[in-house]
C-alpha positions in Angstrom: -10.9 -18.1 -64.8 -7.0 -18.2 -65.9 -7.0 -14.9 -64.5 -8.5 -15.2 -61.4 -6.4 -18.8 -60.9 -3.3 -16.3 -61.7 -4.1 -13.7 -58.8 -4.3 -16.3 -56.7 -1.1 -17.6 -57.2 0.5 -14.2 -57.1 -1.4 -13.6 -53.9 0.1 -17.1 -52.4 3.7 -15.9 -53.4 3.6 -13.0 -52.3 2.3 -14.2 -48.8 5.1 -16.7 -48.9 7.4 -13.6 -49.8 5.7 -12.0 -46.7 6.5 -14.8 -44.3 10.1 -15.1 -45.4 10.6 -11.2 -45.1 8.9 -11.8 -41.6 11.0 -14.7 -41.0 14.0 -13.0 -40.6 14.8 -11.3 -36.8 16.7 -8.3 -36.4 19.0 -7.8 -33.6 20.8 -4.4 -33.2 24.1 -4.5 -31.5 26.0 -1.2 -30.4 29.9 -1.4 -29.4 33.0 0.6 -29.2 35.0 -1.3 -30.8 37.2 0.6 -33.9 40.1 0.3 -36.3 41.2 -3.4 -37.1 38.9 -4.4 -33.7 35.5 -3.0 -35.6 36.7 -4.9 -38.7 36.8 -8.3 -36.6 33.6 -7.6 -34.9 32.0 -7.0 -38.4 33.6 -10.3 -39.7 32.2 -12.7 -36.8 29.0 -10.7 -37.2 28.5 -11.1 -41.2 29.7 -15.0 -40.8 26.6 -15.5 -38.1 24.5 -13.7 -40.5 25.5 -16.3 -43.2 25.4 -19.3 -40.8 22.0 -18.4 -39.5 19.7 -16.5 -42.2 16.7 -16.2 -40.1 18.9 -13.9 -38.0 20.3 -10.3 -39.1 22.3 -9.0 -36.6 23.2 -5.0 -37.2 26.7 -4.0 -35.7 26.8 -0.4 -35.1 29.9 1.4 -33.9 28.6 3.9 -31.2 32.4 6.2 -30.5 34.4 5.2 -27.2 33.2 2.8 -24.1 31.9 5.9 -22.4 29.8 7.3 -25.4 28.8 3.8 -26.2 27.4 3.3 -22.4 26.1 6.6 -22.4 24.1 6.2 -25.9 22.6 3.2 -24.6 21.4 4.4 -21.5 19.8 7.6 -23.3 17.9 5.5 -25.9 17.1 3.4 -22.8 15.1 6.4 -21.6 13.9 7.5 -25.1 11.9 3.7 -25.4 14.5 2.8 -28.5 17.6 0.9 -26.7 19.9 -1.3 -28.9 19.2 -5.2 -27.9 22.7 -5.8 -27.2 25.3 -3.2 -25.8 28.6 -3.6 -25.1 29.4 -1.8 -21.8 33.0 -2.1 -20.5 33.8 -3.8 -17.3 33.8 -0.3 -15.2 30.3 -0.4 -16.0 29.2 -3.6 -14.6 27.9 -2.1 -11.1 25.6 0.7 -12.8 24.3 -2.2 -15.3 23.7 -4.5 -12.2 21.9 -1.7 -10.6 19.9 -0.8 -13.8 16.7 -3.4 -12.5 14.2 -3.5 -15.1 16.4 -2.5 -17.8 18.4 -5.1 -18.5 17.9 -9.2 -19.1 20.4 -11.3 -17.0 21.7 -13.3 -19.8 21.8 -16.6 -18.1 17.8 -15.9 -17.2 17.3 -15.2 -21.2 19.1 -18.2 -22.3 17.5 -20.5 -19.9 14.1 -19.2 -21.5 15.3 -19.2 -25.1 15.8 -22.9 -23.9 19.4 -23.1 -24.7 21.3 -22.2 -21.5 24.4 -20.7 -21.4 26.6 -22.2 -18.6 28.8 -19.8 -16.5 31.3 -23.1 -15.7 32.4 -23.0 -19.6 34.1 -19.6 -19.0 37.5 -19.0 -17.8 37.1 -18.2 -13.6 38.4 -15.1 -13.2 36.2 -13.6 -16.1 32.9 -15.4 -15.2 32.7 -14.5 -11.8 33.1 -11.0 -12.7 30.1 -10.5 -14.6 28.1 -12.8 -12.0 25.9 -12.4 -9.1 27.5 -13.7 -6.2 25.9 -17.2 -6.3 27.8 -17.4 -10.0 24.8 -16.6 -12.5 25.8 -14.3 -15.3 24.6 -11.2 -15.4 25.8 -10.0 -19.2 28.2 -11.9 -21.5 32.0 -11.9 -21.4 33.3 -11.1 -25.0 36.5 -8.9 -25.2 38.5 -9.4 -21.8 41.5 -7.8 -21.5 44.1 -7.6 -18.9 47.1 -5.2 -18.5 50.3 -6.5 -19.7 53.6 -5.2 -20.4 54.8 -4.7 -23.8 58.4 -3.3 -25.4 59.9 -2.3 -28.2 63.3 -5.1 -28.7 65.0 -3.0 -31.5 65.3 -0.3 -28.8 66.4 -2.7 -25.8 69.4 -3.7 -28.1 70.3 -0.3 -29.6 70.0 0.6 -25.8 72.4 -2.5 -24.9 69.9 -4.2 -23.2 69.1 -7.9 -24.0 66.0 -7.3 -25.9 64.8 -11.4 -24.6 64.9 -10.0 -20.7 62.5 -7.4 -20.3 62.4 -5.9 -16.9 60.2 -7.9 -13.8 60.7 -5.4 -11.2 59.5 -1.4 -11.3 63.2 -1.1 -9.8 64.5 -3.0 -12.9 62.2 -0.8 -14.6 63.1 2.8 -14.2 66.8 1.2 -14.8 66.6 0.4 -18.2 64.7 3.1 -19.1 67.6 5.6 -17.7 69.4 3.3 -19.9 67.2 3.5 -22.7 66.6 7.3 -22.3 70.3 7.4 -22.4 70.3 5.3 -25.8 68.5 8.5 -27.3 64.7 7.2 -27.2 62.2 10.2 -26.2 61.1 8.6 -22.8 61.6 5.1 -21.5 58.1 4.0 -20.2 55.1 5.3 -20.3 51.6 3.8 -19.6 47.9 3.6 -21.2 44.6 3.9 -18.9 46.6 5.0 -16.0 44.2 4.7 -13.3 42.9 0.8 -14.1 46.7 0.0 -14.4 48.5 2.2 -12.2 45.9 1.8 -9.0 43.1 -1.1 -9.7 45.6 -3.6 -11.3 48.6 -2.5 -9.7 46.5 -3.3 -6.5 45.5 -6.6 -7.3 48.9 -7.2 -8.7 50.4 -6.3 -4.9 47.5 -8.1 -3.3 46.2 -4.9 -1.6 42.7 -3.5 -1.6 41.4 -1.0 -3.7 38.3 -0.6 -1.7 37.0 -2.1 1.2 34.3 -4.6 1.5 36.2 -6.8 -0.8 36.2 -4.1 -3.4 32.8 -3.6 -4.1 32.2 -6.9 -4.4 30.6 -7.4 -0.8 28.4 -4.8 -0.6 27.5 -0.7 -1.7 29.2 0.2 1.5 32.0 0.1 -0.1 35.0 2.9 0.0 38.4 3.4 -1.5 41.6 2.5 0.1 44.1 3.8 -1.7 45.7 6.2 0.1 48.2 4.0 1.4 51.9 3.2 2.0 52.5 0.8 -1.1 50.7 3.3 -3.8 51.9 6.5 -2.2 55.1 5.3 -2.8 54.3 4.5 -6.6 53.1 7.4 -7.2 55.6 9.0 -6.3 58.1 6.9 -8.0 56.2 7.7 -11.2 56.6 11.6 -10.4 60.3 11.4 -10.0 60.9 9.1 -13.2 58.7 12.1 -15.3 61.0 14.6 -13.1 63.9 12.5 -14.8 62.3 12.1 -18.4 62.2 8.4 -18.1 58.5 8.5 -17.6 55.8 10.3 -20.3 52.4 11.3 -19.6 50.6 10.5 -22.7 47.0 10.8 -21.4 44.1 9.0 -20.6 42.2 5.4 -22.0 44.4 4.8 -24.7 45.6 7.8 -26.1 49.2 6.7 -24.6 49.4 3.9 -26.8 50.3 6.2 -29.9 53.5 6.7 -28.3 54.7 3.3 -27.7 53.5 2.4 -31.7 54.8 5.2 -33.1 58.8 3.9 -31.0 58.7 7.2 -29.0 59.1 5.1 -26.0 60.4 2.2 -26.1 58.1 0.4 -22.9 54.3 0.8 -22.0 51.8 -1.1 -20.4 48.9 -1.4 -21.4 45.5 -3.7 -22.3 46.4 -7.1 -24.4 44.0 -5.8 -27.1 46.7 -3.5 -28.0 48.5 -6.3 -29.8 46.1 -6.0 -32.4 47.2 -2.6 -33.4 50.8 -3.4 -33.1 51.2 -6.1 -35.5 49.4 -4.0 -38.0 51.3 -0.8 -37.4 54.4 -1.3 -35.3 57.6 -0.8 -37.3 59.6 -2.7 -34.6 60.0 -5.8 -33.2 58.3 -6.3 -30.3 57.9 -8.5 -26.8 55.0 -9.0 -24.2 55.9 -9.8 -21.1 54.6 -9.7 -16.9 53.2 -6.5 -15.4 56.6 -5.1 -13.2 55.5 -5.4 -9.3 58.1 -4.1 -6.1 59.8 -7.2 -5.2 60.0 -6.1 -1.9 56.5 -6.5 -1.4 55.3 -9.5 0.1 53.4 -11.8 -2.2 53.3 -9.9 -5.1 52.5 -11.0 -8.1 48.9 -11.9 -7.1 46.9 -11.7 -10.4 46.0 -8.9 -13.1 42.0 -8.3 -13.1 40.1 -8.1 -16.3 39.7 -4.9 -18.1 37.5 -4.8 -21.1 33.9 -5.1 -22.1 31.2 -7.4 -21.9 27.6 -7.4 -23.6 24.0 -6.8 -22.3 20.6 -7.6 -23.0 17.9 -4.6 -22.7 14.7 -6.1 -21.8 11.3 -5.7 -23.3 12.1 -7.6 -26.6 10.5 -10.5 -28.3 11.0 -14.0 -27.3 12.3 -14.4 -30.9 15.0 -11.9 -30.5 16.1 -13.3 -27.1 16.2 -16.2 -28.4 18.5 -14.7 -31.6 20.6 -13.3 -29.2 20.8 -16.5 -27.2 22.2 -18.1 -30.6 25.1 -15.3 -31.5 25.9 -15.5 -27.7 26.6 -19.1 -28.3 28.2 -18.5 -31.9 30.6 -15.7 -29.8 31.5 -18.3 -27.5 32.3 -21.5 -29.1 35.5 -22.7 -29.1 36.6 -21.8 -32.7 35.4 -18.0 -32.8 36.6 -17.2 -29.5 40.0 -18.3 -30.0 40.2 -16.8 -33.2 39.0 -13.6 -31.8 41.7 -14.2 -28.8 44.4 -14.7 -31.0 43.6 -11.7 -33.4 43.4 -9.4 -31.1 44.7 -10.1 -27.7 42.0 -10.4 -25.8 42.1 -13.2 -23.5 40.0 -16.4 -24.4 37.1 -16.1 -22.6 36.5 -19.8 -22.3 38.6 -22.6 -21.3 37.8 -24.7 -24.6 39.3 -21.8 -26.6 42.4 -21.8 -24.5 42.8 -25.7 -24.8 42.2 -25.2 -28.9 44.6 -22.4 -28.7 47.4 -24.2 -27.0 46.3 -27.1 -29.3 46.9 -25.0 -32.6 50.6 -23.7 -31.2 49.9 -20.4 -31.6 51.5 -19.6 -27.9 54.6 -21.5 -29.5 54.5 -19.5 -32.7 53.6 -16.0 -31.0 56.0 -16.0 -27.7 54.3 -13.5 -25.3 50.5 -13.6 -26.1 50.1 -16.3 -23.1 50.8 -13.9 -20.8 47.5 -12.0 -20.6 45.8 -15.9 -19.8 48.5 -16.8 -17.3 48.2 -13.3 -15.4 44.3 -14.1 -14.9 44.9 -17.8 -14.5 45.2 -18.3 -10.8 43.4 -18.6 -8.0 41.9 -15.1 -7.0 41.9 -13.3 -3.6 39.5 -11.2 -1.9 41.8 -8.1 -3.1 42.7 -9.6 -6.5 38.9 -10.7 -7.7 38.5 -7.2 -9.3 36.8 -4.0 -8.8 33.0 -3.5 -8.9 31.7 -0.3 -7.8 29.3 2.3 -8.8 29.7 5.4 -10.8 33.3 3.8 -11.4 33.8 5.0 -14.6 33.6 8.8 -12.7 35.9 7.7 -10.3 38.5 6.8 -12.6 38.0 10.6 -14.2 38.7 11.8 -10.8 41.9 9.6 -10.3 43.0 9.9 -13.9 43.0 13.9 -13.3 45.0 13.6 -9.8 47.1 11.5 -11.6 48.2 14.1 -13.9 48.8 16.8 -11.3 51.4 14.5 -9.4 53.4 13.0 -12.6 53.5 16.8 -13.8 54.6 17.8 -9.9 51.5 20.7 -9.4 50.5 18.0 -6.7 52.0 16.2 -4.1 51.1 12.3 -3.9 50.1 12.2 -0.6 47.6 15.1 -1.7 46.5 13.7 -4.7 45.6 10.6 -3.1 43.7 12.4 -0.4 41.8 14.2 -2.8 40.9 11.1 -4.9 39.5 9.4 -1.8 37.8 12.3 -0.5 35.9 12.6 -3.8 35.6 8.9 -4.7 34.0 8.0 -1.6 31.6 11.2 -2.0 30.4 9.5 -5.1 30.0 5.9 -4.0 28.0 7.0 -1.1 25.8 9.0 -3.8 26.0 5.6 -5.4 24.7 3.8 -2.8 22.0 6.2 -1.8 20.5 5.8 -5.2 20.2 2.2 -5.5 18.9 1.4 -2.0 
């Protein structure tokens, strides 16, 4: 009898053990992010974890954007895809196009019964990552934006006042002859050269990038670049490298090693890079506006967002949806998302963590970090809203590579732009054949 009463209540324990095990939801989440980024992402993760123990979310580092995206789309296929993967913004046109495969998040959430409102974001992010009648399609999380950054010890040794960084490109390629001069290794140089150099700096002049609003209006869509106002950039950029004021340093951010390690003494490049440079930089350093040609009429427009947001495969369980629902939420509420703007650079991706930001006077105690907000911060234009077109990511291989043949002078501009149209546009009419 004592023994039987005793199995029993071994065999109700260990039921209850077997519920509890049950209990708890895992939720697999790839991303690229790495160095002191990974360790932030890690952080936010293990505090959800601890705020919400029927949850177990599982950050995995999956290697750059591109291997990320491409790791996800091949377990896609293979029937084992991630829950959540973050797939930078380049991305967001093949993702759109992936029907099927992906959950809109604002769908999920409105299921899980705990929307997620699109109005809570900042404007220029949430409309891109939404359908055209605002509904968000994957959720912002690390938004960047190009901004110009440079190393102050340098500007003085170079007698330059190191609190008036350059506005212009003219003002520019002067202080880095000056600079150069000084005795630094190269005066600018520039990470992720075709988002910066022809996306932003297109937005930035209020030109087009591509027609039908760039992208954004329709698959028809088809690069215009290869005009007056970025012929005459790039060669500007050819003549500076010509005159060792400019460095090539490669492609995504491979550049940035030069501007850390005070080989040259400007760059621009994403506002996550802050993140690195307060860990590593031995110099003092300032973060100012994207240079534009002051010539050209109404420029500055607005920087577009650069970055990474995160997407929901579909076929899960309601339970996991609604997990992912509730770290969706965690990512965006006002206290995480500021901390992770202000740790890293990223822009705040709602308007609460702006206010709480501005609130806590961490613009007034870090002078320069506002810029990234105040770039996005206006009121966009058809040319300024951002880019959204297929095979993107391929396109920006294509103009990367052109881009290296003119700043190293084995092509002309005017031919490398030629060739980057010519090739682009044979890919986004691939693109839109495959989706119609």
């Amino acid at each position: 009898m004592r023994f039987s009463r005793l199995a029993t209540a071994l065999a109700i324990a260990g039921a209850l053990t077997a519920t509890s095990a049950q209990a708890v939801t895992e939720i697999s989440f790839w991303h690229a992010m790495e160095g002191p980024l990974g360790d932030r992402v890690n952080a936010i993760v293990a505090a959800f974890n601890k705020a919400n123990p029927e949850y177990d979310v599982k950050s995995v580092y999956k290697g750059s954007y591109n291997e990320t995206m491409n790791a996800g789309i091949a377990a896609f296929r293979a029937g084992s895809a991630p829950d959540i993967l973050q797939v930078f913004e380049v991305g967001t046109a093949t993702m759109m196009a992936a029907k099927g495969a992906v959950v809109p998040v604002q769908q999920m959430s409105e299921k899980a019964g705990d929307p997620i409102n699109p109005k809570t974001f900042i404007g220029a992010v949430a409309s891109y990552y939404s359908t055209n009648d605002g509904k968000l399609e994957s959720m912002p999380f690390n938004s960047s934006t190009a901004v110009f950054y440079y190393n102050k010890d340098a500007f003085q040794k170079a007698g330059l006042d190191p609190n008036k960084p350059p506005k212009t490109w003219e003002e520019l390629a002067a202080d880095g002859a000056k600079l150069k001069a000084a005795g630094m290794q190269c005066g600018y140089t520039t990470s992720w050269p075709s988002w910066i150099q022809l996306e932003t700096f297109s937005a930035w002049h209020n030109i087009p990038y591509a027609t039908e609003n760039n992208g954004f209006g329709g698959l028809g869509a088809r690069l215009a670049i290869d005009n007056p106002l970025v012929l005459r950039h790039m060669q500007n950029l050819a003549k500076w490298a010509k005159e060792g004021i400019f460095m090539y340093g490669g492609r995504g951010d491979d550049p940035n090693a030069l501007f850390v390690s005070g080989k040259c003494a400007m760059i621009t490049g994403s506002s996550g890079l802050r993140a690195s440079l307060v860990q590593n930089a031995k110099f003092k350093f300032g973060i100012s506006t994207l240079p534009y040609y002051a010539d050209v009429k109404g420029a500055p427009q607005n920087a577009i967002i650069g970055g990474a947001s995160l997407w929901v495969f579909s076929h899960k369980s309601p339970e996991v949806y609604k997990g992912i629902t509730k770290f969706f939420k965690y990512l965006s509420s006002p206290e995480v998302a500021a901390q992770w703007h202000q740790a890293t650079g990223y822009v705040p991706v709602t308007k609460a963590a702006y206010e709480l930001t501005k609130q806590q006077g961490f613009y007034d105690k870090n002078p320069g970090t506002e810029v990234g907000v105040q770039q996005l911060n206006v009121k966009t234009t058809a040319q300024s809203r951002g880019v959204r077109l297929g095979f993107l990511p391929q396109i920006r291989d294509i103009e990367d590579a052109d881009i290296e043949n003119i700043v190293s002078g084995k092509m002309t501009a005017k031919a490398g732009l030629q060739d980057m149209t010519k090739r682009g546009d044979a890919l986004l009419a691939k693109f839109q054949q495959s989706v119609k």
